[in-house]
GUKEKE-649131 format. One record per residue (C-alpha): x, y, z; residue in one letter; chain. Coordinates in Angstrom, 3 decimals. Layout:
R          x          y          z   resn   chain
R          X          Y          Z      A       A
...
This chain:
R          x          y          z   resn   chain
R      0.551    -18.917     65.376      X       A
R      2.208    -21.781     65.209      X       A
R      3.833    -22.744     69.212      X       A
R      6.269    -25.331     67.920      X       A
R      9.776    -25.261     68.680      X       A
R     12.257    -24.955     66.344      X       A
R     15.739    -23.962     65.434      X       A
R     16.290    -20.373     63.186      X       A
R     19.784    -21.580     61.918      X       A
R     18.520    -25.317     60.353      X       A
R     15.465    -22.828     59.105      X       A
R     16.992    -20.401     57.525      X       A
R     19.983    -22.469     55.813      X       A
R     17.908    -24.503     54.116      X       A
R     15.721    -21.276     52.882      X       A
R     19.614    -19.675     52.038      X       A
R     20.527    -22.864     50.055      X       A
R     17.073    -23.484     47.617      X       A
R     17.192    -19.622     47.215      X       A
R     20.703    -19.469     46.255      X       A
R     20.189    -22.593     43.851      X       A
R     17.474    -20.851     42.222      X       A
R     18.471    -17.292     42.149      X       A
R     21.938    -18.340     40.234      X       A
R     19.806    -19.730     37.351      X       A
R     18.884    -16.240     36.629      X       A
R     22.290    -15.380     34.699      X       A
R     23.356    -19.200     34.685      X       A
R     22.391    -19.520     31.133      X       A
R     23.567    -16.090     29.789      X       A
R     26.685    -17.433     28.493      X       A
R     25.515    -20.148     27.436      X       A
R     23.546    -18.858     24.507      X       A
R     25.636    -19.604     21.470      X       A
R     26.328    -23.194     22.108      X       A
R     22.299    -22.959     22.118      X       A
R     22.413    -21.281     19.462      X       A
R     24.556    -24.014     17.438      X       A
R     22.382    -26.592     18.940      X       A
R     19.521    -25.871     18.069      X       A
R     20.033    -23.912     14.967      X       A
R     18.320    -20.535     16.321      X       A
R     18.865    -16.682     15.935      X       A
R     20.207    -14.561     18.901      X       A
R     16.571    -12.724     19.442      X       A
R     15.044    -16.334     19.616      X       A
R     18.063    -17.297     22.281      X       A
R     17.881    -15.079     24.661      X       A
R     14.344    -16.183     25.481      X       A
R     16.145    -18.910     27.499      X       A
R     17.017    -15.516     30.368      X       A
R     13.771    -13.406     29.523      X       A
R     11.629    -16.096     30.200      X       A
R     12.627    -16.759     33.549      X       A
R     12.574    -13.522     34.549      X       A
R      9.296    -13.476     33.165      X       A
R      8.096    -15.870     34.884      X       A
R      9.558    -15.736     38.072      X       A
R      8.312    -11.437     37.928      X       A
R      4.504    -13.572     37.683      X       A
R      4.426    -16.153     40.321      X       A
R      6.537    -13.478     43.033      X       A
R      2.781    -11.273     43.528      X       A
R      0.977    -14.594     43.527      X       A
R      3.317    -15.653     46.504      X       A
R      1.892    -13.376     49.115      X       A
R     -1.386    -15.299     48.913      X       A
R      0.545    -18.959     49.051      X       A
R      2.350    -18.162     52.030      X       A
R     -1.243    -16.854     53.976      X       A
R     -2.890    -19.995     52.272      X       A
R     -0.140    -22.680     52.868      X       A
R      2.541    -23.731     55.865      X       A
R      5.867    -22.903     54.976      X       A
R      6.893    -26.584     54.354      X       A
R      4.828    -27.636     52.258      X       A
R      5.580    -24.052     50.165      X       A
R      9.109    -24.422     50.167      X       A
R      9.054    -28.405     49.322      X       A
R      6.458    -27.446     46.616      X       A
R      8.293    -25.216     45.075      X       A
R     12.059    -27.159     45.169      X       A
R     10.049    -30.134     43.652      X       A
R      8.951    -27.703     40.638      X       A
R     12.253    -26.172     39.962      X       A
R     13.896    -29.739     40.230      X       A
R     11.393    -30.887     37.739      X       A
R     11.895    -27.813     35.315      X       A
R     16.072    -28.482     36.272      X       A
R     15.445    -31.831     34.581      X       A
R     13.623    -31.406     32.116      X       A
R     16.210    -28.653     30.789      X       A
R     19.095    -31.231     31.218      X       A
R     17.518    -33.508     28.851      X       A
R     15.394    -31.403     26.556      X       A
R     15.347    -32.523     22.756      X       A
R     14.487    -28.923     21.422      X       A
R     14.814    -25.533     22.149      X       A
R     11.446    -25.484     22.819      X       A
R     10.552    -27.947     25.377      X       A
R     14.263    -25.719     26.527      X       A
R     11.894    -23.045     27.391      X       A
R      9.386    -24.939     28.852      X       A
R     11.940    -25.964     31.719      X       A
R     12.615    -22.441     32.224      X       A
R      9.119    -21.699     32.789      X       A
R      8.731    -24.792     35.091      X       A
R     11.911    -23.413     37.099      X       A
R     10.757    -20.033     37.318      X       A
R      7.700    -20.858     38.769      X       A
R      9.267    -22.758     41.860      X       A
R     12.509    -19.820     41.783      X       A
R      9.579    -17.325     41.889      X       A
R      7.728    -18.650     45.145      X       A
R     10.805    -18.835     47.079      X       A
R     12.546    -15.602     47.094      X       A
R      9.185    -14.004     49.114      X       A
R      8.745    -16.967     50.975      X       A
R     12.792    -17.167     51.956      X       A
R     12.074    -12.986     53.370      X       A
R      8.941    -13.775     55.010      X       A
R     10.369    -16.579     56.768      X       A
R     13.128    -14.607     58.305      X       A
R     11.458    -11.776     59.345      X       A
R      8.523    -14.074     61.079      X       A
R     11.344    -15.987     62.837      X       A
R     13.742    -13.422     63.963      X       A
R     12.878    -10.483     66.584      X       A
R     13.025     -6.718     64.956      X       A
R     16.278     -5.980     66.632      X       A
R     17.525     -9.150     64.526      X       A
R     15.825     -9.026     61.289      X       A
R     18.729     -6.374     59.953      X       A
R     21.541     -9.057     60.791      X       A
R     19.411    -11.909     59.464      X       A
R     18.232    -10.100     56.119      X       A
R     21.782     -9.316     55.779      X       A
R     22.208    -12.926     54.583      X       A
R     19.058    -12.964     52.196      X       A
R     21.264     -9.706     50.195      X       A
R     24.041    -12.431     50.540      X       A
R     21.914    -14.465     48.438      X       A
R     20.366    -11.898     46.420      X       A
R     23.369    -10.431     44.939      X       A
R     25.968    -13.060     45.371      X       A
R     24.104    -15.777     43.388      X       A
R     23.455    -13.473     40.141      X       A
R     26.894    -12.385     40.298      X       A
R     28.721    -15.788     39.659      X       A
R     26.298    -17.232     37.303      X       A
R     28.374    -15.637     34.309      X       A
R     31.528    -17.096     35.391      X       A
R     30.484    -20.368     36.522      X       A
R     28.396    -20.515     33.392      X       A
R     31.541    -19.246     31.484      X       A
R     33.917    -22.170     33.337      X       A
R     31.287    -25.091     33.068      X       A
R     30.915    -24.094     29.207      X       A
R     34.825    -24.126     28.345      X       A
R     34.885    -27.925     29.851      X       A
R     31.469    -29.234     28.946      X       A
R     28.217    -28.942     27.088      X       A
R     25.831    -26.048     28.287      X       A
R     23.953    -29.064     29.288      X       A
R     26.110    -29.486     32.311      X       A
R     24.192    -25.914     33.747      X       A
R     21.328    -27.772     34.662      X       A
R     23.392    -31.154     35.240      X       A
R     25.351    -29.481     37.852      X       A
R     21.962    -27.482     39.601      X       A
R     19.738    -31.009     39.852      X       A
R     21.603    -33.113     42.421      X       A
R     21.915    -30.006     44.640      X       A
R     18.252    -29.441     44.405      X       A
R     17.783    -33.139     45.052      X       A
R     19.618    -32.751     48.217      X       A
R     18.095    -29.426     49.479      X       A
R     14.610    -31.154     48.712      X       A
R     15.758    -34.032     51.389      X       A
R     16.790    -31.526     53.546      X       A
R     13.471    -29.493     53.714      X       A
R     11.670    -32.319     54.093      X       A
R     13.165    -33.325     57.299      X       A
R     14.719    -29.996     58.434      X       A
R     11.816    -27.316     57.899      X       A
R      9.229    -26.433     59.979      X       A
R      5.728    -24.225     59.758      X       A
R      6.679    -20.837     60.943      X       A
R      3.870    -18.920     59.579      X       A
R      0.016    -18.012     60.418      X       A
R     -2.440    -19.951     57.725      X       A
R     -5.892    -18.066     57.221      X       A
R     -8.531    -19.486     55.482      X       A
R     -8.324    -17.274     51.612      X       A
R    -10.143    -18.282     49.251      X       A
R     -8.466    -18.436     45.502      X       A
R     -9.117    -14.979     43.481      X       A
R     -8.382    -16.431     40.129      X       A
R     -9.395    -13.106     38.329      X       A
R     -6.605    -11.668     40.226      X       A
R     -4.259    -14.386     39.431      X       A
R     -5.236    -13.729     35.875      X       A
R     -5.248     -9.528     36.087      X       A
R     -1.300     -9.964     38.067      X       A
R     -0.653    -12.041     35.350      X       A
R     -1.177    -10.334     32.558      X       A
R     -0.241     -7.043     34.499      X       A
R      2.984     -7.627     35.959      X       A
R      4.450    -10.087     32.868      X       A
R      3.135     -7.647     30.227      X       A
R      5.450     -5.160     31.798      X       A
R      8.104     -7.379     32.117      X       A
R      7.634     -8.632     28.542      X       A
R      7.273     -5.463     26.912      X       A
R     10.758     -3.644     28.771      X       A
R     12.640     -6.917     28.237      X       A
R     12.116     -6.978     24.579      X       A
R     13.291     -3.285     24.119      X       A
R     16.880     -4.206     23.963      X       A
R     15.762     -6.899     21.162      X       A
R     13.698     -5.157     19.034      X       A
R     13.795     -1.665     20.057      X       A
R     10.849      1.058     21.520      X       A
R      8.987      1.668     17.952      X       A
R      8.542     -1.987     17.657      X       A
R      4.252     -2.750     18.068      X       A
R      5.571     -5.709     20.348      X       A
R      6.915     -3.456     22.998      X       A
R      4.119     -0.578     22.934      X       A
R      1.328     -3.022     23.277      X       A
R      2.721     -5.284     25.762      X       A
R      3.377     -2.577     27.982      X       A
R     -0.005     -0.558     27.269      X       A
R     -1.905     -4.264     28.202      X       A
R      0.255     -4.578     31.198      X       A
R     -0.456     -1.036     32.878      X       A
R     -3.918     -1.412     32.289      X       A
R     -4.134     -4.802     33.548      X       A
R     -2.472     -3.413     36.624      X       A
R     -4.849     -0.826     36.829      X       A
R     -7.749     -3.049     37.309      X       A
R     -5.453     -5.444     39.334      X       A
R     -4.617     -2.515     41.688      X       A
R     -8.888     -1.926     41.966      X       A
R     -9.394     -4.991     42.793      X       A
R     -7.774     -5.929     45.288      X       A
R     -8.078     -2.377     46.965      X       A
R    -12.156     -3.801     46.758      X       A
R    -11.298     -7.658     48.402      X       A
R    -11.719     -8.171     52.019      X       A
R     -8.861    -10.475     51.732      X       A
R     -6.320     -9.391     48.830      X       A
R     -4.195    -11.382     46.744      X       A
R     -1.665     -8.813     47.087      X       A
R     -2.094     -5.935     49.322      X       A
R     -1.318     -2.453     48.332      X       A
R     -1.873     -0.945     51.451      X       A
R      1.569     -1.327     52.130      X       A
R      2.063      2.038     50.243      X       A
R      0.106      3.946     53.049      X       A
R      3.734      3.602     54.892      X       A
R      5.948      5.953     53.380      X       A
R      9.256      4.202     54.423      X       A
R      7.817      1.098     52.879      X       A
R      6.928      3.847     50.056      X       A
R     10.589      5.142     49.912      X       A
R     12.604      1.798     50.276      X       A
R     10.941      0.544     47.489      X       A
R     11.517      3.523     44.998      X       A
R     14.967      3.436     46.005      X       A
R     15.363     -0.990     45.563      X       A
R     14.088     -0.448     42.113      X       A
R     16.459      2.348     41.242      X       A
R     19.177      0.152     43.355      X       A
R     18.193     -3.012     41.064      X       A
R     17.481     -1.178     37.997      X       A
R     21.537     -0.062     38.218      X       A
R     22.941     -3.224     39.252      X       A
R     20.990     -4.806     36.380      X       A
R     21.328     -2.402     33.890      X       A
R     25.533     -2.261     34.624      X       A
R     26.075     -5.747     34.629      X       A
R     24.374     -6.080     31.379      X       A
R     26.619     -3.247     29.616      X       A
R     29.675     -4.456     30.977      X       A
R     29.962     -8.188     29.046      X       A
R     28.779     -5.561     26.058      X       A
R     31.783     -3.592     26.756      X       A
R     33.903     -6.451     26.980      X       A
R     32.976     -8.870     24.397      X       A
R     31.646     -6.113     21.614      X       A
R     33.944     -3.213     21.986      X       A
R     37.517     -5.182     23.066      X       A
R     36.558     -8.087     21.313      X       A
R     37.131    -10.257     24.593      X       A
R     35.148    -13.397     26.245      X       A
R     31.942    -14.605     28.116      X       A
R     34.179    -16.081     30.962      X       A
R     36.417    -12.942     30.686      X       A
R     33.236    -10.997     31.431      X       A
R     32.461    -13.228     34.159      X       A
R     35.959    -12.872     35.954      X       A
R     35.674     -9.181     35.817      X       A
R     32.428     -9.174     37.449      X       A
R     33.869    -11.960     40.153      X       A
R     35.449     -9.626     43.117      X       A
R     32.058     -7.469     42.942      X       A
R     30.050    -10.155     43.850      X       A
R     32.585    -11.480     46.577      X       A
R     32.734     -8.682     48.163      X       A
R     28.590     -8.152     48.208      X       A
R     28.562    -11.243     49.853      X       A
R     31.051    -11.036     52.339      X       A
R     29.867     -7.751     53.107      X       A
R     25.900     -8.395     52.999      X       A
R     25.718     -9.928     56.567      X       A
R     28.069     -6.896     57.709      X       A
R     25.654     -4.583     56.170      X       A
R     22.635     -6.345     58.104      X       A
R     24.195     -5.859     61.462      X       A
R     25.179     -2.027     60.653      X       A
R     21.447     -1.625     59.960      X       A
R     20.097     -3.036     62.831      X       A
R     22.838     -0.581     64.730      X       A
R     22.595      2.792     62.504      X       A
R     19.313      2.180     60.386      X       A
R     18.631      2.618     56.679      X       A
R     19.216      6.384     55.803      X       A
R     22.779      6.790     56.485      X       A
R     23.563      3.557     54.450      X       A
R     21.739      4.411     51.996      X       A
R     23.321      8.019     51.118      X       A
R     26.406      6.319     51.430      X       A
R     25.627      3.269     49.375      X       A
R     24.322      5.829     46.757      X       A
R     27.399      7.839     47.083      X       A
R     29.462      5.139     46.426      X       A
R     27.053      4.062     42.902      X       A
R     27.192      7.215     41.821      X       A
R     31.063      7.912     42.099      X       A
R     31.657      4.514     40.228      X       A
R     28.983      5.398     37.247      X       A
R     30.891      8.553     36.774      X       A
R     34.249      6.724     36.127      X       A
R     32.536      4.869     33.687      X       A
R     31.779      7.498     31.623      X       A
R     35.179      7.977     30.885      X       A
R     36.249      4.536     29.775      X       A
R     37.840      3.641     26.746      X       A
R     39.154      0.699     24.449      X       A
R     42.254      0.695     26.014      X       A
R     40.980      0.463     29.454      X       A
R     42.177     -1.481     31.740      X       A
R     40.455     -4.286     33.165      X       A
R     41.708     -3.965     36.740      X       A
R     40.245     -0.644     36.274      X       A
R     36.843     -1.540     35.328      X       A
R     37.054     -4.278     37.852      X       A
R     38.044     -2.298     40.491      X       A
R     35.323      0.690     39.647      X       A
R     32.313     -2.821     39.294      X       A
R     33.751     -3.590     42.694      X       A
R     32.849     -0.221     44.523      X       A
R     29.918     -0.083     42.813      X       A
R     28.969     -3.169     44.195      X       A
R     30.230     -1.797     47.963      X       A
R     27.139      0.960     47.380      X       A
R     25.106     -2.309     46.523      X       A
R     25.764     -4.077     49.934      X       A
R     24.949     -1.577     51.907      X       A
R     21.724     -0.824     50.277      X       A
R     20.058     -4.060     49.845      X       A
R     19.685     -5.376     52.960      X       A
R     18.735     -2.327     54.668      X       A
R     16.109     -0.768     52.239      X       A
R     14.501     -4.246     52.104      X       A
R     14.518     -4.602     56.246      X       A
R     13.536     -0.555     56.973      X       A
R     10.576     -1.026     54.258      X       A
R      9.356     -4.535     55.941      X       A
R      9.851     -3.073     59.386      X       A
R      7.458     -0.530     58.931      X       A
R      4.821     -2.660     58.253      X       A
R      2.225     -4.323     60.388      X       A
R      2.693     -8.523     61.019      X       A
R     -0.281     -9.424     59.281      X       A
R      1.185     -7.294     56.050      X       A
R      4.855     -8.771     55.804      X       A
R      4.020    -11.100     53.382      X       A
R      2.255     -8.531     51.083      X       A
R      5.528     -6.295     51.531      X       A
R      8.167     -8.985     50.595      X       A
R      6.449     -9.668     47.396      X       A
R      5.262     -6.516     46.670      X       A
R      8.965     -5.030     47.389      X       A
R     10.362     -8.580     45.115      X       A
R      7.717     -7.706     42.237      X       A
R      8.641     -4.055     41.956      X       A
R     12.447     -4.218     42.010      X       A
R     12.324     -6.855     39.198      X       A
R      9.783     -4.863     37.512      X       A
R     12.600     -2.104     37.455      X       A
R     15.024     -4.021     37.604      X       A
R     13.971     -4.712     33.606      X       A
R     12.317     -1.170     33.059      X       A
R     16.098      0.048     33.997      X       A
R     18.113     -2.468     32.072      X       A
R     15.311     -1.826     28.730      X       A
R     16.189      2.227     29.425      X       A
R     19.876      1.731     29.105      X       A
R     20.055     -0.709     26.238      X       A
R     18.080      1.716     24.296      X       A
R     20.372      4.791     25.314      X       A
R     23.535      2.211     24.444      X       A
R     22.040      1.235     21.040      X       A
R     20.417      4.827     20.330      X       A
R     23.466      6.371     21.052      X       A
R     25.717      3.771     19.085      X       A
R     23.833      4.641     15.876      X       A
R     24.017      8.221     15.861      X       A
R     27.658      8.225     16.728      X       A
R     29.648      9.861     14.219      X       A
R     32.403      6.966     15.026      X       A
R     33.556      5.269     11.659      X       A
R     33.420      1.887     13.270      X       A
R     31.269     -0.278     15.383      X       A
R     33.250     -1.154     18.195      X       A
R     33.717      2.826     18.772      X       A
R     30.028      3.698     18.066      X       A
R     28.994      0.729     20.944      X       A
R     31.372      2.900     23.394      X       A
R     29.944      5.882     22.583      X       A
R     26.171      4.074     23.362      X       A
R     27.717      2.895     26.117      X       A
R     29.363      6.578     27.808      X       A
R     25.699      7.715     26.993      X       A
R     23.967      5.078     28.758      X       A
R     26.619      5.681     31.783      X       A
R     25.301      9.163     31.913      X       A
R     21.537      7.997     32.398      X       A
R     23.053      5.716     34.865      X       A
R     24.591      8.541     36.933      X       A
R     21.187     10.399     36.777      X       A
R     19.440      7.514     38.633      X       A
R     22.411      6.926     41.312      X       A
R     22.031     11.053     41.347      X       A
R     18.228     10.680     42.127      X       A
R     18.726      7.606     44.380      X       A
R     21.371     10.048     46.173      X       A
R     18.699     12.826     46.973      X       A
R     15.716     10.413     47.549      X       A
R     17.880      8.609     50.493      X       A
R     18.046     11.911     52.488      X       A
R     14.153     11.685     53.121      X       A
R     14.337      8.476     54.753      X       A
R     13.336      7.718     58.794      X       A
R     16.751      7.379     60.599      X       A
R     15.873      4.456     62.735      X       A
R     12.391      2.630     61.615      X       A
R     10.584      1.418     64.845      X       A
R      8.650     -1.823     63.804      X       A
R      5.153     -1.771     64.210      X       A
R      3.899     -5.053     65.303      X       A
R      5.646     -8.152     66.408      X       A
R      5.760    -11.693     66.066      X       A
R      5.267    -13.325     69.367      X       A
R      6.925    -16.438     67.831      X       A
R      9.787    -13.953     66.855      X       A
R     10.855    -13.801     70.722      X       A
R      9.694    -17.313     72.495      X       A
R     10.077    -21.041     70.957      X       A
R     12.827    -20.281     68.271      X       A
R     16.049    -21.369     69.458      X       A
């Protein structure tokens, strides 16, 4: 362990900032797809690679993280990986083609994917357990705050400049959170001496991203499609052998012992179903908005504003409840809270009105806030030291993993739906996809609902970080 003072606030603020920067390009570019589309003279299936492959990306590099953060000090980690998503940033502001485009989403994505785990592992080496609940608290600031605005700001830098302006406007900020680590971080974690696995690199790989490729084409090209089957099919039996392998290692890219805790077992079902909804609903919504009322991208975005204002000014609330209360009583309330709001969605029409739905996103996204934070902490707090890093980006990998399983399920109720309706025109048959889709959504908050009553009340931690209670100031 590393005995050197240093200060949990500078720490962790610089972690908040290069995780916010890169957690916001997630949905940055959503709006931004049919000025791309102009551009570069593409078709919307070929577009929307610009979202799916960061998330595809970032869903392969998240597992691989575990084994970085045992293998290298958290400075050098967390400069690494601001350096590669500056680089991609770049690169994207000046690309000549759509597809060296993609090529600086990959490049982002792979620095965006190391720092989420590394941001959670950080915190929970640094702060004592009693803290970690108050401290994660701003992490689910992060986590659902940044996602949230990148439709709007997207939306507002679009209507006054070129989409090129998205990654104009990221760079200098990750210039200046790149000085800032460099002078301002500090190694907070254990190294061990691992050696590199690259058959399990290449088995996560192929495991985790053919999942993610295979559920995030669904809303593209539909289930039947040989794309989606196959990728899919690969990607569980990659995992498979992924899963035997490391269960074999001494020392494990990515340890799945975890699972022998059931709250770590529980918290995660319930993040995925948690994710998979927030997800899944923010993607119908702009549907509703733009394809049924005939509305805009930034209108979208405003309507989905107050939800993610009030997840983050409620996220650090949240963190301190659960270091009072504990997870389980949150989280049936949380639940309660999703659930009620995905049953007044399936009663929405064209005539709607938008304070409505904003109002119904905005308690929805209550429920969100005070399940984030607490699932992730109870889950983490369960485990042993050693196995926090294996937790944060085993807990990262799976919720993303569902996160797209969950958003593929719904588009393919929506679209199903849509073309059976017996609706004479299209705007009608997408809101009669949609009121279907809301019904699968209520039987997931339902199920998140019952699954929350079999959580531990108050999660005793198991091991400690002596650094967690001496030299950090």
């Amino acid at each position: 362990m590393n005995e050197k003072s240093f200060n949990r606030t500078v720490i962790v603020s610089v972690l908040l900032a290069a995780s916010f920067v890169a957690l916001l390009n997630q949905t940055l570019l959503i709006v931004a797809i049919p000025p791309i589309m102009g551009e570069f003279g593409i078709d919307p299936n070929q577009a929307q690679w610009v979202t799916t492959v960061f998330m595809l990306m970032n869903g392969i590099m998240i597992p691989i993280t575990a084994f970085l953060i045992e293998k290298f000090s958290s400075k050098a980690l967390l400069i690494s990986a601001i350096s590669i998503f500056s680089l991609g940033t770049l690169i994207g502001a000046i690309t000549p083609s759509f597809e060296i485009l993609l090529v600086a989403r990959v490049i982002q994505a792979m620095g965006a994917g190391i720092l989420m785990p590394l941001m959670q592992t950080v915190m929970m080496t640094v702060f004592p357990p009693e803290r970690r609940g108050a401290a994660m608290g701003m992490s689910g600031l992060v986590i659902g705050f940044a996602p949230a605005i990148g439709p709007t700001l997207g939306g507002w830098i679009i209507d006054h400049f070129s989409w090129r302006f998205l990654f104009y406007t990221v760079f200098p900020i990750t210039v200046v959170v790149l000085i800032l680590a460099f002078f301002l971080m500090k190694n907070v974690t254990d190294q061990k001496k691992v050696n590199v696995d690259f058959l399990s690199i290449i088995l996560s790989s192929f495991g985790w991203g053919g999942l993610l490729y295979g559920f995030s084409m669904v809303g593209s090209v539909g289930w039947g499609n040989p794309v989606v089957f196959v990728s899919i099919l690969v990607g569980a039996v990659t995992l498979v052998f992924f899963i035997i392998r490391q269960n074999r290692l001494e020392n494990p890219m990515l340890n799945f012992k975890v699972f022998q805790s059931k709250e770590f077992t529980i918290t995660t079902i319930l993040s995925v179903i948690m994710f998979a909804l927030m997800i899944g609903i923010e993607t119908l919504l702009p549907l509703y908005v733009q394809n049924v009322r005939g509305g805009t991208a930034l209108q979208s975005g405003m309507m989905l504003l107050p939800g993610a204002i009030i997840t983050g000014a409620m996220s650090p609330i949240a963190g301190r409840m659960f270091d009072k209360f504990g997870a389980k009583g949150m989280a049936i309330i949380g639940f309660t809270f999703m659930l009620t709001a995905t049953i007044l969605y399936m009663n929405i029409g064209i005539d709607t009105p938008i304070l409505f739905i904003t109002v119904i996103f905005s308690i929805k996204m209550l429920g969100i806030s005070l399940l984030m934070t607490p699932l992730m902490t109870s889950g983490i707090n369960a485990l042993s030291f050693e196995l926090i890093p294996h937790g944060t980006a085993m807990a990262n990998t799976i919720r993303m993993v569902g996160g797209s399983i969950g958003t593929a399920i719904l588009i393919s109720v929506m679209s199903t739906s849509g073309k059976g309706s017996a609706a004479t025109n299209q705007a009608t048959s997408m809101l009669d996809g949609i009121h279907a889709a809301f019904i699968v959504a209520g039987i997931m908050a339902f199920t998140g609902l019952i699954i929350s009553f079999f959580l531990t009340k108050k999660v005793g931690v198991q091991t400690t970080s002596a650094m967690s209670d001496s030299k950090a100031t």
